[in-house]
Steps between C-alpha positions, in 0.01 A plus 500: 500500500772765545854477645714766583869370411816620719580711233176680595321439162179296454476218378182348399427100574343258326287309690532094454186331398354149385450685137894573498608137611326323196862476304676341803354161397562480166870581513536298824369210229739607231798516719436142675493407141788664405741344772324141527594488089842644600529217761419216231683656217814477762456162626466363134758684351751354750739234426383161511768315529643679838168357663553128366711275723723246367408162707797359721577317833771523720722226582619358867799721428332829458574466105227634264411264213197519235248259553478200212210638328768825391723293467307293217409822373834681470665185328222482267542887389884460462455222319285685253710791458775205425359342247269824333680568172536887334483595155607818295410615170741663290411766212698450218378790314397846661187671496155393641384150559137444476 
């Protein structure tokens, strides 16, 4: 097929056929791929800990508590870190220690 630009040159078409569509699919595979890996790789990769709620209740004067299950929980970890003990070693002579 021929085509006569406004420029007044021709330019020669190539016509579209079922022979020339045969690499549509396989990229249209690899790019679903691509972005469906993309979306996991993002949703994984997020923080965690912006998506976890802390569990509390609101009192008859609008006032918001934890519940008594982090409660028991937050006592317990302070109470670890109170009693959890920290050493140190000291080199008395320099050089590598094995």
């Amino acid at each position: 097929m021929v085509f006569i630009s406004p420029q007044k040159q021709v330019v020669k078409v190539k016509k579209v056929t079922a022979k020339s569509r045969k690499h549509i699919i396989p990229i249209a595979i690899v790019l679903s791929i691509l972005f469906s890996g993309t979306i996991v790789v993002l949703y994984f990769s997020s923080d965690k800990r912006s998506r976890q709620t802390i569990p509390t209740y609101i009192d008859e004067q609008g006032e918001v508590h934890l519940s008594q299950e982090r409660k028991d929980k937050l006592a317990k970890e302070l109470d670890e870190i109170d009693h959890s003990q920290q050493y140190a070693l000291l080199a008395t002579y320099p050089g590598y220690y094995p």
